[in-house]
C-alpha positions as CSV (number, residue, x, y, z in Angstrom):
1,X,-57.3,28.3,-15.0
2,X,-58.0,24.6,-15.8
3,X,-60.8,24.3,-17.8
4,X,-63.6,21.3,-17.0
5,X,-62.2,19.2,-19.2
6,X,-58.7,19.5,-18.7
7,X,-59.2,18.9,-15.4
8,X,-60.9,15.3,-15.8
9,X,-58.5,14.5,-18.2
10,X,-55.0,15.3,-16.4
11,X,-56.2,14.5,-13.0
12,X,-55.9,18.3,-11.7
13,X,-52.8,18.5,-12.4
14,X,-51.9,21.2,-9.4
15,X,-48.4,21.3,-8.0
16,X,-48.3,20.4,-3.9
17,X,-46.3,23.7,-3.5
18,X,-48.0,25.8,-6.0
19,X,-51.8,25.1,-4.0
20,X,-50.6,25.5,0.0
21,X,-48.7,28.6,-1.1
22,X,-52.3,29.5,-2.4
23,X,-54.1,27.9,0.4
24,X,-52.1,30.6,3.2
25,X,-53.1,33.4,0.9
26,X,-57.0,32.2,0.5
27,X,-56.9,31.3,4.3
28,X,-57.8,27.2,3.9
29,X,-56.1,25.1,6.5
30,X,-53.6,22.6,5.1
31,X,-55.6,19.3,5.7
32,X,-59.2,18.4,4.9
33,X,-61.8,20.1,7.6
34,X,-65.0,19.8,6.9
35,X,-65.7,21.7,9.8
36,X,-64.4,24.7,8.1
37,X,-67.0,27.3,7.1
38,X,-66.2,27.7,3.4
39,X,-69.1,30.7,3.3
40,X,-65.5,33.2,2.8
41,X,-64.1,31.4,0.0
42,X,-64.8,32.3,-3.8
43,X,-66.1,29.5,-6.1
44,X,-62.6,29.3,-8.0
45,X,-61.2,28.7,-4.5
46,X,-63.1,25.9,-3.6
47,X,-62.8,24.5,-6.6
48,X,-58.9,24.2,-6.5
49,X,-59.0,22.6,-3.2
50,X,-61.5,20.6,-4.4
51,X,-58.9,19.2,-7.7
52,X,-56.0,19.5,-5.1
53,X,-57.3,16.8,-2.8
54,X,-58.0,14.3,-6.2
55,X,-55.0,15.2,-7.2
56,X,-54.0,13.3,-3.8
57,X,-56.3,10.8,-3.9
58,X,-58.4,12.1,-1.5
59,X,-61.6,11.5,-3.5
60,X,-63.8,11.9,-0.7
61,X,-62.8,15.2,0.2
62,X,-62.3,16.4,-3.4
63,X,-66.1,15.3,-3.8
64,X,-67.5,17.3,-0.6
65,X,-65.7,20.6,-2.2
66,X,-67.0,20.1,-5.3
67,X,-70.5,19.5,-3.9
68,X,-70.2,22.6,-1.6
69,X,-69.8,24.9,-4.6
70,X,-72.7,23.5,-5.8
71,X,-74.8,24.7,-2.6
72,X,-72.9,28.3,-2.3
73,X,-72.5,29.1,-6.1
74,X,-75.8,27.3,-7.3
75,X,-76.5,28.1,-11.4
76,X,-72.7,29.3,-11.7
77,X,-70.6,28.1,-14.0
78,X,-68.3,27.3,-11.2
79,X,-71.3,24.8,-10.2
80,X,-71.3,23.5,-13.5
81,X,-68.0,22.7,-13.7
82,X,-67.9,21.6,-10.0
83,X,-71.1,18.9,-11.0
84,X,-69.0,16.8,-13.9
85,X,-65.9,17.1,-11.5
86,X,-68.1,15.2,-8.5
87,X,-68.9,12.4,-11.0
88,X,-65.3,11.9,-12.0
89,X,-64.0,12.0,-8.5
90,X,-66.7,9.9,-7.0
91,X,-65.9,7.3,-10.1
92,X,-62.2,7.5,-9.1
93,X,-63.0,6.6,-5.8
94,X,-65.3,3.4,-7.1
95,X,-68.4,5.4,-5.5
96,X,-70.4,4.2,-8.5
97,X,-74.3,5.3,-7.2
98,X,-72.8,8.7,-6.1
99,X,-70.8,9.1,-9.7
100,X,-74.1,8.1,-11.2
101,X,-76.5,10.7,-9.3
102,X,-73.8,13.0,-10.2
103,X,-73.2,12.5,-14.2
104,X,-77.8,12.3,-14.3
105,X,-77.9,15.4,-12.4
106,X,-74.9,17.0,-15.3
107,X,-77.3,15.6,-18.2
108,X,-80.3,16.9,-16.4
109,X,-79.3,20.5,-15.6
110,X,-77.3,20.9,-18.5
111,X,-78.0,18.5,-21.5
112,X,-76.5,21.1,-24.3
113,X,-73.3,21.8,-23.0
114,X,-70.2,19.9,-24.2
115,X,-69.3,18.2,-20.7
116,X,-72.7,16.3,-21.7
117,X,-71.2,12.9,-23.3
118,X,-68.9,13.0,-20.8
119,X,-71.3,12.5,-18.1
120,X,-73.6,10.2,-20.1
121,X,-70.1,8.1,-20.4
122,X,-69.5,8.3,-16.6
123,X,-72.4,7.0,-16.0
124,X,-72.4,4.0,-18.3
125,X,-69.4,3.4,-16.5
126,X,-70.8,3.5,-12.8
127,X,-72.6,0.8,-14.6
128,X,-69.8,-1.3,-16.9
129,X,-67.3,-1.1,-13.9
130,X,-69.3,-3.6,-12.0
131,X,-69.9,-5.8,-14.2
132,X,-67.4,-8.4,-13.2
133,X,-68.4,-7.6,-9.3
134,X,-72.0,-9.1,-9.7
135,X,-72.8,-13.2,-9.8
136,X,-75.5,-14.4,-11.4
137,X,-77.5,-11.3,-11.5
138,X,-77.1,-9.7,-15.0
139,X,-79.2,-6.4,-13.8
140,X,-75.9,-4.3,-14.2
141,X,-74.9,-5.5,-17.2
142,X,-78.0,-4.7,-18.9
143,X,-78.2,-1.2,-17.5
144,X,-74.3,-0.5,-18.6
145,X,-75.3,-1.8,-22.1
146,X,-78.3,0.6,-22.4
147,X,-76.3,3.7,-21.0
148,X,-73.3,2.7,-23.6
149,X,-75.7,3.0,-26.6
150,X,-77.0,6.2,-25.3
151,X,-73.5,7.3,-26.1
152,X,-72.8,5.5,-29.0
153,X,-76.7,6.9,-30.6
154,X,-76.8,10.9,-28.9
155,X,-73.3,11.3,-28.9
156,X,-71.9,9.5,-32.2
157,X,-69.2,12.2,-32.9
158,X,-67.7,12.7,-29.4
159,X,-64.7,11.3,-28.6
160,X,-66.2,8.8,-25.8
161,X,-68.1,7.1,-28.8
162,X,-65.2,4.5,-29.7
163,X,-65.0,3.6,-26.4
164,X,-68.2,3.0,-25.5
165,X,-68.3,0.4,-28.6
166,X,-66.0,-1.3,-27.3
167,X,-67.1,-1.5,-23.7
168,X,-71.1,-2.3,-25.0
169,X,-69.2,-5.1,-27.3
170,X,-67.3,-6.6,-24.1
171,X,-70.4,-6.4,-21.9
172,X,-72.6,-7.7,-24.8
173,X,-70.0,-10.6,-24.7
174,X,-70.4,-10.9,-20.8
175,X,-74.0,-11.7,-20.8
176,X,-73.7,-14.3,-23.4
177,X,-70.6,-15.9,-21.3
178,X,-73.1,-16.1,-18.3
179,X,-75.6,-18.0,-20.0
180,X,-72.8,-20.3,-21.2
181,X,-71.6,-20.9,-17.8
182,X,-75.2,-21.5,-16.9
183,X,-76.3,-24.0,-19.6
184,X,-72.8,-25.7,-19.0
185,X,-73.8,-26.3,-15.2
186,X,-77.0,-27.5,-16.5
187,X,-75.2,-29.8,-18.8
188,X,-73.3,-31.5,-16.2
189,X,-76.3,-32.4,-13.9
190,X,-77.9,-33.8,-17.2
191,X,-81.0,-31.0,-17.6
192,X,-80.2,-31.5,-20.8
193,X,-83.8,-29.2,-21.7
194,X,-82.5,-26.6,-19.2
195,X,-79.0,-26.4,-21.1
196,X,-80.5,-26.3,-24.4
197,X,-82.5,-23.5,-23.3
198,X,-79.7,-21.4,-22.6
199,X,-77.8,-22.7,-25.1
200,X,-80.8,-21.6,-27.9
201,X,-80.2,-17.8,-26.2
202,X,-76.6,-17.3,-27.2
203,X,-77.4,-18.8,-31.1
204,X,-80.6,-16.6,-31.1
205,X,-79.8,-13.6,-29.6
206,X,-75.9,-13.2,-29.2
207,X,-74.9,-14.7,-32.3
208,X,-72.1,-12.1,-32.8
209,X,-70.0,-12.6,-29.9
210,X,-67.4,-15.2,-29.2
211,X,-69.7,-17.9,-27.6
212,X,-71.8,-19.1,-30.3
213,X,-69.3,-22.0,-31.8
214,X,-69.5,-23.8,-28.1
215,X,-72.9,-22.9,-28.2
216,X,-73.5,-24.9,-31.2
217,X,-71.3,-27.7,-29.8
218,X,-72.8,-28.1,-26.5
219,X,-76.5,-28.3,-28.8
220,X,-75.1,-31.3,-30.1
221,X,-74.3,-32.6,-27.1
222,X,-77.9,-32.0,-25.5
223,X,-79.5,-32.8,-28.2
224,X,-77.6,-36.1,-29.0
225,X,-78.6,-36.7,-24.7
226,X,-81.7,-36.7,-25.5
227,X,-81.9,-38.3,-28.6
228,X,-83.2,-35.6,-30.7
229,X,-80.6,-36.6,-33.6
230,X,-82.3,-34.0,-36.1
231,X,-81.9,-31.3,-34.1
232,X,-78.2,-32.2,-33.4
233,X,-77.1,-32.4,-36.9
234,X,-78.2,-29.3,-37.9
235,X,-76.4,-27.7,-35.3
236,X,-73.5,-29.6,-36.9
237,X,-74.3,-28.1,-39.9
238,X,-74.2,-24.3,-38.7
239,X,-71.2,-25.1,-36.7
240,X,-69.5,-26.3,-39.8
241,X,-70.9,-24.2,-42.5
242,X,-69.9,-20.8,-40.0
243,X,-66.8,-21.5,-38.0
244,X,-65.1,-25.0,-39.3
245,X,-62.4,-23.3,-38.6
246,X,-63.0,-24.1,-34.8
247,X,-61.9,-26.4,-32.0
248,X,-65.6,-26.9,-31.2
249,X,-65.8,-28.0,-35.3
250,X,-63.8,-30.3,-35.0
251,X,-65.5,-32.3,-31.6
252,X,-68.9,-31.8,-33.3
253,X,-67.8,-33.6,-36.2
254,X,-66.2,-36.6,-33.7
255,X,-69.1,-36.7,-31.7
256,X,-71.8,-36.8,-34.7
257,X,-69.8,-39.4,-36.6
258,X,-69.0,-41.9,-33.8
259,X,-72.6,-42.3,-33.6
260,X,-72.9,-42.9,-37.8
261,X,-74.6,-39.3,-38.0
262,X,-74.0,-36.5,-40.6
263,X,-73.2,-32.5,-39.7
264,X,-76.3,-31.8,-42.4
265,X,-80.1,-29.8,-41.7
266,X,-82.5,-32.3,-40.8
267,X,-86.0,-32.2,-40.1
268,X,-88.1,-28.6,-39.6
269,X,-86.8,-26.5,-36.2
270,X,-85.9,-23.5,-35.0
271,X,-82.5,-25.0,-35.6
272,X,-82.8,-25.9,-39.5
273,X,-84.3,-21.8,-39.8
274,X,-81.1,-20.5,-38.5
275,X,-79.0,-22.6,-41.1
276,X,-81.0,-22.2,-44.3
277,X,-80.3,-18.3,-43.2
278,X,-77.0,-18.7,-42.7
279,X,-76.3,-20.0,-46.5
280,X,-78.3,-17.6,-47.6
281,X,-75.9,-15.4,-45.6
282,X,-78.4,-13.1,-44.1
283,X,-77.8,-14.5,-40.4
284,X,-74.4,-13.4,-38.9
């Protein structure tokens, strides 16, 4: 028999043939019928109807078998392995809340057992899959990045770990891309404070990702707006001390100079902190 694992992993990999010719013996009827009264069916039974119908794609189905063993075979093992199976199969079928209640109710019921960072991962997923689904509302993104570390701190040796460092780094990366997109549609209807604002979150607080040399750039360009030439160069500065290698280097330094101005700290800011830490190297 397919164990749990094995089963989320090759997609119930049940041969057509192999499951009606068990289907006549076991007495199931060759399509879905929910109607069915499964009371006269074992646990492994349902079970294998339930991995043949996701092994057609038929998530929806494959979920209400799963669930059913579940309410006939409650505390089994059966139920166990039925429970992470209803997360995968709702996730397959982009039924993220359901996948979710599913993987909580795994963790829940059986926190120990190996299945566990399995769930937790289905469930940051339920979360990271949407990301790209929601506008302006970073609510998901959050969530997935909090439900990724949970794998990443409980689960540091399992074999979702890698991936879920990668995923929090990508959705880590996400947030700071909205607030760009923000602060650059601030920019262009010349709320040059709003735009800074934003602009001040990615070089405070997502410093790591692949945003912060615009980041810097567009600084200079708000704070140059507005006047604020201090501030500006010492954006210049961090820009050219950290990634000179840059495009956004190079139309920092064109910018500052056409207007007779050095890429050097000036003056006392929250700016001119950041930049006597980065020489010291202890920011980045």
């Amino acid at each position: 028999m397919i164990s749990s694992r094995a089963g989320v992993k090759l997609v119930c990999a049940i041969t057509l043939s192999a499951f009606l010719a068990a289907c006549d013996g076991g007495g199931f009827r060759g399509s879905a019928d929910r109607s069915q009264n499964l009371e006269g069916f074992t646990a492994e039974q349902i079970f294998e109807r339930g991995e043949f119908e996701l092994s057609q794609t038929r998530t929806k189905d494959a979920v209400y078998y799963f669930s059913e063993i579940e309410r006939l075979y409650p505390y089994s093992n059966w139920a166990k392995r039925a429970l992470i199976m209803q997360a995968f199969a709702s996730h397959s079928g982009k039924d993220y809340p359901e996948s979710r209640a599913a993987a909580q109710r795994f963790i829940d019921f059986y926190p120990a057992d190996e299945d566990a960072a399995y769930a937790q991962y289905l469930l940051a997923l339920s979360y990271y899959d949407q990301i790209d689904e929601v506008g302006r509302d970073q609510g998901l993104t959050f969530q997935a990045l909090q439900s990724l570390r949970t794998v990443i701190e409980v689960y540091p040796d399992s074999e979702y770990a890698t991936s879920a460092i990668l995923k929090f780094d990508l959705a880590f990366d996400h947030l700071a891309g909205k607030e760009m997109e923000i602060g650059r549609y601030y920019l262009r209807k010349q709320h040059y404070t709003a735009a800074i604002n934003r602009f001040r979150v990615v070089v405070e607080d997502f410093q790591t990702t692949s945003h912060t040399p615009e980041a810097l750039y567009r600084l200079v360009e708000g704070y140059l707006s507005l006047g604020l030439v201090n501030e500006a160069q010492t954006a210049g500065a961090i820009l050219g001390y950290n990634y000179q290698s840059s495009e956004w280097y190079g139309d920092a330094y064109k910018l500052l100079t056409a207007q007779g101005l050095k890429m050097r700290d000036r003056g006392n800011n929250w700016l001119s902190q950041i930049y006597r830490q980065s020489v010291k190297g202890q920011w980045l």
